[in-house]
PAMAR-398238 format. One record per atom (N, C-alpha, C, O): residue number from 1; residue in one letter; atom name; x, y, z. Coordinates in nm, 3 decimals, padded with zeros to 5 digits. Each point is the difference from the previous one (the first is absolute). Last residue first. Layout:
BEGIN
> k, r, a, east, north, up
> NUM, A, CA, X, Y, Z;
...
This chain:
BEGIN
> k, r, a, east, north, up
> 114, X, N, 01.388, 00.738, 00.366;
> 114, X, CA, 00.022, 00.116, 00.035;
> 114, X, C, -00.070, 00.023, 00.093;
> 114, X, O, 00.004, 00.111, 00.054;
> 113, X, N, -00.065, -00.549, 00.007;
> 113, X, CA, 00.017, 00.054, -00.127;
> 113, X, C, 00.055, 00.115, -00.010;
> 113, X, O, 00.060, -00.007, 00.107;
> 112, X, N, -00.099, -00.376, 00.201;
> 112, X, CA, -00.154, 00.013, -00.080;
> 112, X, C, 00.056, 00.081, -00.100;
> 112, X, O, -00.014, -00.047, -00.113;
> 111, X, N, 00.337, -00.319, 00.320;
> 111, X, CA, -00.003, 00.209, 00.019;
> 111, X, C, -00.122, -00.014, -00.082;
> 111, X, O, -00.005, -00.078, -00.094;
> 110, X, N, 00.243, -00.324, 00.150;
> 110, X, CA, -00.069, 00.023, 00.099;
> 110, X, C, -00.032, 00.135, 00.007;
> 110, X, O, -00.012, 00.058, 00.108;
> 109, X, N, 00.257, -00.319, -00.445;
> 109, X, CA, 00.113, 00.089, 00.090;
> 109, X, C, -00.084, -00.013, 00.126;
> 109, X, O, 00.062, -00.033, 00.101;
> 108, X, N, -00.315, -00.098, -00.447;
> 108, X, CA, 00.081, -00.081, 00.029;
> 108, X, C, 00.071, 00.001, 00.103;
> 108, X, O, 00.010, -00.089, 00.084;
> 107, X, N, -00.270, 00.484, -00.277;
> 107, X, CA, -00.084, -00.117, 00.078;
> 107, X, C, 00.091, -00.119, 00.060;
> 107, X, O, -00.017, -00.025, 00.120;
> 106, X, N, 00.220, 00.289, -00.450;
> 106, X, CA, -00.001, 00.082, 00.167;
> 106, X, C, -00.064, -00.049, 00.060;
> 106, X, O, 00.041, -00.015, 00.115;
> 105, X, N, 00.035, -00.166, -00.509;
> 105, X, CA, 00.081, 00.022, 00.007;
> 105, X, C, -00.075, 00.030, 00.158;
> 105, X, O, -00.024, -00.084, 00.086;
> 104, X, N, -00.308, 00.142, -00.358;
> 104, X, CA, 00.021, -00.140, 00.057;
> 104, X, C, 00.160, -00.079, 00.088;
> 104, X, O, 00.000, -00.103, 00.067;
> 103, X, N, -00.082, 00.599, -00.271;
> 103, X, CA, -00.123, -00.061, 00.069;
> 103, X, C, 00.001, -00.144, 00.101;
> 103, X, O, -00.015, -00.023, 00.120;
> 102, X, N, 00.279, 00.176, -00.512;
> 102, X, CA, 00.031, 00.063, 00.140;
> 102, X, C, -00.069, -00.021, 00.082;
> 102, X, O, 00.054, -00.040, 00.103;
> 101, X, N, -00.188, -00.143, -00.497;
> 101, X, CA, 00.102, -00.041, 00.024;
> 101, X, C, 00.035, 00.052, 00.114;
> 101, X, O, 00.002, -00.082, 00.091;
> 100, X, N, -00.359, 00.291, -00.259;
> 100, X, CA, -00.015, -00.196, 00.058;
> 100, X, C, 00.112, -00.009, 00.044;
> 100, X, O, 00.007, 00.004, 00.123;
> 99, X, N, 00.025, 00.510, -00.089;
> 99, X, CA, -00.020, -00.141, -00.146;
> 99, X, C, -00.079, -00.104, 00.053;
> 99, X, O, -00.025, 00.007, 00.121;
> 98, X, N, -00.002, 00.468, 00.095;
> 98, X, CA, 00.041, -00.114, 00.021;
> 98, X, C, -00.015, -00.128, -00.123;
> 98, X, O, -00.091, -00.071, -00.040;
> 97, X, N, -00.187, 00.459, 00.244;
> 97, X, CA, 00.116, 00.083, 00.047;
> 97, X, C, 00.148, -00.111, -00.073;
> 97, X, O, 00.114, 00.040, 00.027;
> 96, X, N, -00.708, -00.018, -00.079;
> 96, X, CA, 00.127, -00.045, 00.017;
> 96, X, C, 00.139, 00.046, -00.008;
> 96, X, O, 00.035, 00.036, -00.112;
> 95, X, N, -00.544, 00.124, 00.083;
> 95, X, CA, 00.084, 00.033, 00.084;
> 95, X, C, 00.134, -00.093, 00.062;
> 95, X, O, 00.058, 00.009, 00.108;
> 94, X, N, -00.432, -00.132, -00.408;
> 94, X, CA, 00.010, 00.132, -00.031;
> 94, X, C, 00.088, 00.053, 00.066;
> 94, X, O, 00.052, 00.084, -00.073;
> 93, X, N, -00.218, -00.583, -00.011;
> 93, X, CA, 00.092, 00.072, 00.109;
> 93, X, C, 00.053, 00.145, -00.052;
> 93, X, O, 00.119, 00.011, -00.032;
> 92, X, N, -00.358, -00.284, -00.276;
> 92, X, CA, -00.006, -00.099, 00.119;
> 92, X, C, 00.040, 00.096, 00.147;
> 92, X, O, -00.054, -00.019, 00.109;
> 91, X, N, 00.198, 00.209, -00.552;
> 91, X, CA, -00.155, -00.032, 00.006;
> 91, X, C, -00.056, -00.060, 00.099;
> 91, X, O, -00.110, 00.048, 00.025;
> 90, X, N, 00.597, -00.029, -00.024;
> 90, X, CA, -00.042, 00.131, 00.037;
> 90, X, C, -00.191, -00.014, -00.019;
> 90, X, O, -00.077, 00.029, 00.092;
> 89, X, N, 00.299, -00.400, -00.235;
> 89, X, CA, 00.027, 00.014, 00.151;
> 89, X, C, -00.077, 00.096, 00.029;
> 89, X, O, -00.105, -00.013, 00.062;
> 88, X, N, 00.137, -00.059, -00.547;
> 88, X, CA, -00.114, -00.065, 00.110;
> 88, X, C, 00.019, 00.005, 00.156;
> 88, X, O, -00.096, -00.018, 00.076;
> 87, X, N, 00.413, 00.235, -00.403;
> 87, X, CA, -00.144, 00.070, 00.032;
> 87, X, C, -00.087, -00.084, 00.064;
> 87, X, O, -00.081, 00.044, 00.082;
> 86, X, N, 00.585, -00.047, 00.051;
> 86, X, CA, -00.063, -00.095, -00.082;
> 86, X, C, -00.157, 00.034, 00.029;
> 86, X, O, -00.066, -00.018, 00.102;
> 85, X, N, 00.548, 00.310, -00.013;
> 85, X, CA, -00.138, -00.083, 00.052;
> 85, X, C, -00.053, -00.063, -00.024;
> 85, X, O, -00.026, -00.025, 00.117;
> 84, X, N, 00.503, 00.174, -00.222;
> 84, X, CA, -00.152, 00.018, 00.002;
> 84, X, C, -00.061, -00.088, -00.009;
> 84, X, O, 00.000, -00.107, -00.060;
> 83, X, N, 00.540, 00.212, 00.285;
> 83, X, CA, -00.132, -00.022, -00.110;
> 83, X, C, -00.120, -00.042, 00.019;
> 83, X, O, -00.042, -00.053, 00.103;
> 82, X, N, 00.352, 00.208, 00.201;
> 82, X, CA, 00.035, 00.112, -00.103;
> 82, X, C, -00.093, -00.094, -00.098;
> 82, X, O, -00.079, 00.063, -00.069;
> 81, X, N, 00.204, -00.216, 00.521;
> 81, X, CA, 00.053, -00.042, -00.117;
> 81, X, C, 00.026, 00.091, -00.133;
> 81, X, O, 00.097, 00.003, -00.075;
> 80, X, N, -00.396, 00.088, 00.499;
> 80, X, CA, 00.144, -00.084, 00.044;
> 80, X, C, 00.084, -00.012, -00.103;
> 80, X, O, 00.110, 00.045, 00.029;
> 79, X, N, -00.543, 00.155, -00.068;
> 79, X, CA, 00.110, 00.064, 00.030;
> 79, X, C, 00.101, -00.018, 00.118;
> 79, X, O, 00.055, 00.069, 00.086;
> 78, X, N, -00.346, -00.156, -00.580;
> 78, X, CA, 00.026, -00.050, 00.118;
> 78, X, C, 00.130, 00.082, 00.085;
> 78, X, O, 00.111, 00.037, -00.038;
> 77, X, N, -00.489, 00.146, -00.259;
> 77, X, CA, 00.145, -00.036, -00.038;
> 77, X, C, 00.002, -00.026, 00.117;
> 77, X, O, -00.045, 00.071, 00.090;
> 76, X, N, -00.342, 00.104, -00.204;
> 76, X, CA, 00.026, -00.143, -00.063;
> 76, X, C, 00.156, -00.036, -00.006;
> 76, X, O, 00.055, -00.072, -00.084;
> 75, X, N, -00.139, 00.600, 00.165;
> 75, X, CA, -00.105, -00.109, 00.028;
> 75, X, C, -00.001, -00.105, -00.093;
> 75, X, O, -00.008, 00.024, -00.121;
> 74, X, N, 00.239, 00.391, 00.110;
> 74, X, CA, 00.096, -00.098, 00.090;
> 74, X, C, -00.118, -00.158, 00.005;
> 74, X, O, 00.027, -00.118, 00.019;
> 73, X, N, -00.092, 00.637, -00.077;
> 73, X, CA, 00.042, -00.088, -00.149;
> 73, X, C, 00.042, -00.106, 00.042;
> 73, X, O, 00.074, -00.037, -00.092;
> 72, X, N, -00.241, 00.326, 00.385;
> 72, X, CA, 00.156, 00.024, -00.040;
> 72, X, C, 00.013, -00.058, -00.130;
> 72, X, O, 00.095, 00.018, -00.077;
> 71, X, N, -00.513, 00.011, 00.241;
> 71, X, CA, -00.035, 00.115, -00.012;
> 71, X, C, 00.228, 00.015, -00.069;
> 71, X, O, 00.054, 00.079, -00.078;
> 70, X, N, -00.246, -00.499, 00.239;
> 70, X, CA, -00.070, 00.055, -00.139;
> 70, X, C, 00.024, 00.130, 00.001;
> 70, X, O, -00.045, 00.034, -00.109;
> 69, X, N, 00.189, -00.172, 00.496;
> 69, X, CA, 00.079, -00.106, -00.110;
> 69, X, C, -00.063, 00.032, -00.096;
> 69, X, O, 00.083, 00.009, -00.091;
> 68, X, N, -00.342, 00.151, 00.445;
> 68, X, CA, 00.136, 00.035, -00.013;
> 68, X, C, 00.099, 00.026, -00.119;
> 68, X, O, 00.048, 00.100, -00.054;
> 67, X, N, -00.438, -00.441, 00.175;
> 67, X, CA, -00.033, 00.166, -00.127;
> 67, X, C, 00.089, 00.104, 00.029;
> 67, X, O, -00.008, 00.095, -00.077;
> 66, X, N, 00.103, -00.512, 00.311;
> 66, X, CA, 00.000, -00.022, -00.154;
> 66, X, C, -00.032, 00.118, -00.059;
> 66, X, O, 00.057, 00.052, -00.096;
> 65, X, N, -00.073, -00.021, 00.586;
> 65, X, CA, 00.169, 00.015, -00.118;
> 65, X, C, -00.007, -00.029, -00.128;
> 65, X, O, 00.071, 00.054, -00.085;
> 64, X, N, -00.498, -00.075, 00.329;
> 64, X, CA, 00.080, 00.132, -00.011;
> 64, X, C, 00.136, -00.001, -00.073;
> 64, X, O, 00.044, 00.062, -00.097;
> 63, X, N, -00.262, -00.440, 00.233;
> 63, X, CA, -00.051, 00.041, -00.129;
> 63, X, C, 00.081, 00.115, -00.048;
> 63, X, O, 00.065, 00.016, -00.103;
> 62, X, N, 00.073, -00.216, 00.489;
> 62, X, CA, 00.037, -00.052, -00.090;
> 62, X, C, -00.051, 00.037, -00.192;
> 62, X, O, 00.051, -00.012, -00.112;
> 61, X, N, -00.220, 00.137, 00.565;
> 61, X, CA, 00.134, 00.076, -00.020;
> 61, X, C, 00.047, -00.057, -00.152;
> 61, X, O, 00.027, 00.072, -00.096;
> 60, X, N, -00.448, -00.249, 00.274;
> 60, X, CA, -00.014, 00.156, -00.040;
> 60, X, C, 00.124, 00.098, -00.055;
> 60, X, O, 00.002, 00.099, -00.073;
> 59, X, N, 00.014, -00.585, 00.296;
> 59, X, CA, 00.012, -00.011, -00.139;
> 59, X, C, -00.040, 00.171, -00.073;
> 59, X, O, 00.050, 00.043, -00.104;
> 58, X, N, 00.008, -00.062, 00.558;
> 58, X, CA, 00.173, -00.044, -00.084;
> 58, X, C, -00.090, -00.052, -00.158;
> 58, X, O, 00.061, 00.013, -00.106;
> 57, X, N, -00.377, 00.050, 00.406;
> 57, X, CA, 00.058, 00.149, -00.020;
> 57, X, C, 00.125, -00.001, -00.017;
> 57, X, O, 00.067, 00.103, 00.005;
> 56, X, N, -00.339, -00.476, 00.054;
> 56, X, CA, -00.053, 00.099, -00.112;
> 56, X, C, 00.058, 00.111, 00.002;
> 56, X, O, -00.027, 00.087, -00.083;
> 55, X, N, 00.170, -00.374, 00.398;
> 55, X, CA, 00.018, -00.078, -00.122;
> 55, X, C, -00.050, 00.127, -00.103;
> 55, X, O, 00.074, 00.054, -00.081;
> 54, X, N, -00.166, 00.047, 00.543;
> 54, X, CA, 00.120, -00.020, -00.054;
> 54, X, C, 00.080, -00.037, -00.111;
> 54, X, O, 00.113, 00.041, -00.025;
> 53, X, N, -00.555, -00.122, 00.150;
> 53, X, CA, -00.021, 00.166, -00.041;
> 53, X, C, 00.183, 00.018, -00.032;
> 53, X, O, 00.045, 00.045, -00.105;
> 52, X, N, -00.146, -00.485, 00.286;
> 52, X, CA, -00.037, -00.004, -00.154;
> 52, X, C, -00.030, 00.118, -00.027;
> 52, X, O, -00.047, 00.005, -00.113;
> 51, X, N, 00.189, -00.085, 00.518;
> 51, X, CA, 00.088, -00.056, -00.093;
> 51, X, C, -00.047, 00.025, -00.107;
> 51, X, O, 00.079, 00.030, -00.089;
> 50, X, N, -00.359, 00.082, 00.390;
> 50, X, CA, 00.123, 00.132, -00.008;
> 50, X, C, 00.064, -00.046, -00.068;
> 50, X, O, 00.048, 00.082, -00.078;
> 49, X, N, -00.383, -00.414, 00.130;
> 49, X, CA, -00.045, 00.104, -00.032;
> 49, X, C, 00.099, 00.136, -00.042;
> 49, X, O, -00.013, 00.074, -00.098;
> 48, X, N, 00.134, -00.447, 00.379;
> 48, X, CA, -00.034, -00.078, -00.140;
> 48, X, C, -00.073, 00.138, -00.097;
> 48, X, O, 00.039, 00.004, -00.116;
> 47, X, N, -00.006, 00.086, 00.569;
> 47, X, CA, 00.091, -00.039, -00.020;
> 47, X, C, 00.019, -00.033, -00.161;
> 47, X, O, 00.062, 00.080, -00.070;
> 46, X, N, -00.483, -00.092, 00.273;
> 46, X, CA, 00.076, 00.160, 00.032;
> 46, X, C, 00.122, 00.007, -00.091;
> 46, X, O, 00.000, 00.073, -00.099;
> 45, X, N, -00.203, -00.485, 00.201;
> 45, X, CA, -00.029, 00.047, -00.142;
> 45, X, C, 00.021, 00.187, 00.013;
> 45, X, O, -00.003, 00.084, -00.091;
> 44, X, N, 00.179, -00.342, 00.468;
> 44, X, CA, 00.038, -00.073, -00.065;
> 44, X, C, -00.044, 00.084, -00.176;
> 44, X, O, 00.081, 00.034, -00.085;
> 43, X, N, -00.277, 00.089, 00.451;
> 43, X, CA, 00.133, 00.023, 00.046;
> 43, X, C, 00.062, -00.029, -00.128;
> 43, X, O, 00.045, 00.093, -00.067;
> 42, X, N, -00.481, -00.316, 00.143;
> 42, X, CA, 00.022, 00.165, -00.060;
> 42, X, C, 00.110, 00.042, 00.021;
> 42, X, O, -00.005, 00.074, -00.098;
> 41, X, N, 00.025, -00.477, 00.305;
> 41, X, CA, -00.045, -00.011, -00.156;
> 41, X, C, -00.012, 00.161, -00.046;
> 41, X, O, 00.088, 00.058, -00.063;
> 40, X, N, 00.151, -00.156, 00.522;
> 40, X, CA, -00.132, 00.042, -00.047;
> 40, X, C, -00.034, -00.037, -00.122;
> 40, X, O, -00.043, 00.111, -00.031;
> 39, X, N, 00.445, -00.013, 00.271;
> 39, X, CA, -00.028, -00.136, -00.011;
> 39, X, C, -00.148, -00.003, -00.052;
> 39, X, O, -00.014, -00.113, -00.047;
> 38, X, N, 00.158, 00.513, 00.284;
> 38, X, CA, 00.047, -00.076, -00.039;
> 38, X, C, -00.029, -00.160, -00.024;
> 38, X, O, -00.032, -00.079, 00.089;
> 37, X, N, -00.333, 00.419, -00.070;
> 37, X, CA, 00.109, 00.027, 00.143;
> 37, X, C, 00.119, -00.150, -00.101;
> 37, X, O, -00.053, -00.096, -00.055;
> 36, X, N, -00.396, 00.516, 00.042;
> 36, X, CA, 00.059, -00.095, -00.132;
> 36, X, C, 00.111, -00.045, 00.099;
> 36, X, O, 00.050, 00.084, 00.075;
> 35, X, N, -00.344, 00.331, -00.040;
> 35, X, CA, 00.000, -00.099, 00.084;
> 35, X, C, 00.068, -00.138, -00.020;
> 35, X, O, -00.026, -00.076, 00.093;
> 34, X, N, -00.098, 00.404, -00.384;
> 34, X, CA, 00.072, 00.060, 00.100;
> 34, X, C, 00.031, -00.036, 00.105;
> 34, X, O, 00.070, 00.065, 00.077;
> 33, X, N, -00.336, -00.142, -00.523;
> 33, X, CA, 00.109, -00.132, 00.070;
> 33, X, C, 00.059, 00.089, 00.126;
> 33, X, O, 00.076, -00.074, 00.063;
> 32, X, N, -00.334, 00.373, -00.380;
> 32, X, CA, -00.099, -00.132, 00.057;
> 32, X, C, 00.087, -00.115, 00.105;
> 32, X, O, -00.047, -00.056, 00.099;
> 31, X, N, 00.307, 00.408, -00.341;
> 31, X, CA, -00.127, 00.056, 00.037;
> 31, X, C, -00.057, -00.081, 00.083;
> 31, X, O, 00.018, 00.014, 00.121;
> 30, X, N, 00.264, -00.158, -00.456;
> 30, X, CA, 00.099, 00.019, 00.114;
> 30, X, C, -00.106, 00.099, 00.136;
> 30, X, O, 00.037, 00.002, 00.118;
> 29, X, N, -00.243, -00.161, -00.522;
> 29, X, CA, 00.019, -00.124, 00.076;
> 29, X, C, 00.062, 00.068, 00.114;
> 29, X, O, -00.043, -00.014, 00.115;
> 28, X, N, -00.019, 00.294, -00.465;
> 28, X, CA, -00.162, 00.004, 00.112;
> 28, X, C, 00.083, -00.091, 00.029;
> 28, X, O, 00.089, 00.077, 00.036;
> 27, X, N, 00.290, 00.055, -00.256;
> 27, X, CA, -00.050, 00.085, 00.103;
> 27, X, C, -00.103, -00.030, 00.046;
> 27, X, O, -00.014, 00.041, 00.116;
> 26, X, N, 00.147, -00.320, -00.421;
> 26, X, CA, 00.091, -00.042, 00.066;
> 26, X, C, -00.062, 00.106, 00.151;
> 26, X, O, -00.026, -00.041, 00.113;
> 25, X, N, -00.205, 00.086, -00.581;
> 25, X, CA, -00.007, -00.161, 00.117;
> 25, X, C, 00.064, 00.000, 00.085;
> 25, X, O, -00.058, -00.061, 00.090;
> 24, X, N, 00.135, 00.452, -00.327;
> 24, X, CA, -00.092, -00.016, 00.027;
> 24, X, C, -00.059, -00.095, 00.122;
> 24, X, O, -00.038, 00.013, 00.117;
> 23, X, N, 00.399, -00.071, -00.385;
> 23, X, CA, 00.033, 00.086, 00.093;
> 23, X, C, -00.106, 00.068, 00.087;
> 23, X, O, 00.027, 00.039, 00.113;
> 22, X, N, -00.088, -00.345, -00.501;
> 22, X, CA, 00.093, -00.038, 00.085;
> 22, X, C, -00.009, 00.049, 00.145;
> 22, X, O, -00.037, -00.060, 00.101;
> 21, X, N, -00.114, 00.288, -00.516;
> 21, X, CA, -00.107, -00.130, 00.068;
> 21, X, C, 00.052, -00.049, 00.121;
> 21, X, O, -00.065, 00.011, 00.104;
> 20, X, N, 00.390, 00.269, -00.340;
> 20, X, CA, -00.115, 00.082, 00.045;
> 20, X, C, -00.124, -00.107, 00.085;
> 20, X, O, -00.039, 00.009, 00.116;
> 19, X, N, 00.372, -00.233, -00.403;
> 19, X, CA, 00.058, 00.020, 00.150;
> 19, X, C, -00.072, 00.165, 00.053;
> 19, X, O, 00.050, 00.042, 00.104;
> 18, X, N, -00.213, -00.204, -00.532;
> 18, X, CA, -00.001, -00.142, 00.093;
> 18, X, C, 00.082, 00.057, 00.197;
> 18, X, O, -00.031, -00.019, 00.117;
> 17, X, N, 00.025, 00.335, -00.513;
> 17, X, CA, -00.162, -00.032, 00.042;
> 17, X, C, 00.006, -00.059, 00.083;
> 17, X, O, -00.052, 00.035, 00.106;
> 16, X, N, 00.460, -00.021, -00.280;
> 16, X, CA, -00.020, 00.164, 00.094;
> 16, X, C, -00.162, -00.050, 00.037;
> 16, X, O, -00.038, 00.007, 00.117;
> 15, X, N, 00.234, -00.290, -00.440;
> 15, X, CA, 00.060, -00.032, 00.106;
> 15, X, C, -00.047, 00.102, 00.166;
> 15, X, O, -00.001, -00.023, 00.121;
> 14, X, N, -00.171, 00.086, -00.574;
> 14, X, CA, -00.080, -00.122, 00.043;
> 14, X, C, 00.110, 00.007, 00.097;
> 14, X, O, -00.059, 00.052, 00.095;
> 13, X, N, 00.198, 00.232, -00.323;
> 13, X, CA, -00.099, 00.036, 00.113;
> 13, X, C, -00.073, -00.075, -00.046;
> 13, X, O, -00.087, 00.047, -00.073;
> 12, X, N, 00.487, -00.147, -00.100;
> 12, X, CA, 00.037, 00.095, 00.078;
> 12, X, C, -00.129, 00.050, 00.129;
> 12, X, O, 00.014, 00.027, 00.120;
> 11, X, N, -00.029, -00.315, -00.527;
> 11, X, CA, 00.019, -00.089, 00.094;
> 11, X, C, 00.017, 00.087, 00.168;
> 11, X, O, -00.030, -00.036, 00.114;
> 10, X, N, -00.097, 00.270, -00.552;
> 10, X, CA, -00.043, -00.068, 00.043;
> 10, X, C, 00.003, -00.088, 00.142;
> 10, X, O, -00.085, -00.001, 00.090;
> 9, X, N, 00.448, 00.240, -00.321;
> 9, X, CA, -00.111, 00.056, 00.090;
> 9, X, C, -00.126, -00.014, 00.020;
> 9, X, O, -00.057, 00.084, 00.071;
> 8, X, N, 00.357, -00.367, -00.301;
> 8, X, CA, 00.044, 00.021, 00.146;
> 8, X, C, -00.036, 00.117, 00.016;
> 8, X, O, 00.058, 00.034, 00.103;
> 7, X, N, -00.187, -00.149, -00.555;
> 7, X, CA, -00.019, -00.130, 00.120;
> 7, X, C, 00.054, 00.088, 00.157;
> 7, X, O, -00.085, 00.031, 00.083;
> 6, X, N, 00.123, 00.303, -00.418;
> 6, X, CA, -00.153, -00.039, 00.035;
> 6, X, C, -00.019, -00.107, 00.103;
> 6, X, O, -00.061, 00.006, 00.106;
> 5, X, N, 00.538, 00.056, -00.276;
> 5, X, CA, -00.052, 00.148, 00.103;
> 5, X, C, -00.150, -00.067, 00.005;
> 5, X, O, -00.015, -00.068, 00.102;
> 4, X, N, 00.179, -00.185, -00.404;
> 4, X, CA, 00.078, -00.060, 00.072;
> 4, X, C, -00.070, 00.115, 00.150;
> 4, X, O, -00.061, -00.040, 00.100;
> 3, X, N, -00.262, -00.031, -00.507;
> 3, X, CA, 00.155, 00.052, 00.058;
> 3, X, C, 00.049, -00.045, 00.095;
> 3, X, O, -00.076, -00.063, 00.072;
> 2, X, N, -00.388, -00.139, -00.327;
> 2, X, CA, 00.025, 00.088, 00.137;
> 2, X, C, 00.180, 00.029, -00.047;
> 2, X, O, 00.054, -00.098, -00.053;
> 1, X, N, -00.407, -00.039, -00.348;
> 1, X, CA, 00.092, -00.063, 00.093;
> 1, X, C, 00.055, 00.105, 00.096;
> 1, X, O, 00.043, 00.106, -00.045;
């Protein structure tokens, strides 16, 4: 059975592979489209494209703080509330920062999360 440190450095560079691929894709298109003029459909998956290198590199952070949080002793402790995690969350979500309960609490409020 993987560790809590094994899963999320795992997830850690599958995330680093995917936004290497990414970034890749993003530089031949931005290459080739140089000509690309508002309103454009490519414009558009340009766009849709940075959002989602953006996304991978708040979840890259997010890993980071968890193996942070493992290195303080601090890891699986919610850290809105002070209690723990519930191991199937963390199995499901290696890099939860967040009970259910807080979780769903702050979703409500309208706040994604820490």
């Amino acid at each position: 059975m993987e560790t809590a440190k094994e899963k999320l450095e795992k997830e850690r560079d599958a995330v680093l592979v995917e936004m290497g691929h990414l970034r890749q894709y993003v530089e031949h298109e931005a290459e080739i489209e140089m000509d690309v003029e508002e309103g454009d459909p490519e414009v558009f998956e340009q766009e849709k494209d940075v959002t989602l290198l953006e996304a991978l590199e708040r979840r890259l952070e997010s890993i980071n703080d968890a193996l942070r949080s493992l290195e303080k002793g601090t890891y699986g402790i919610c850290e809105r509330c002070g209690n723990e995690i519930d191991p199937a969350r963390l199995e499901a979500l290696p890099d939860a920062r967040l009970c259910i309960k807080c979780q769903t609490l702050l979703e409500k409020m309208g706040k994604p999360g820490l």
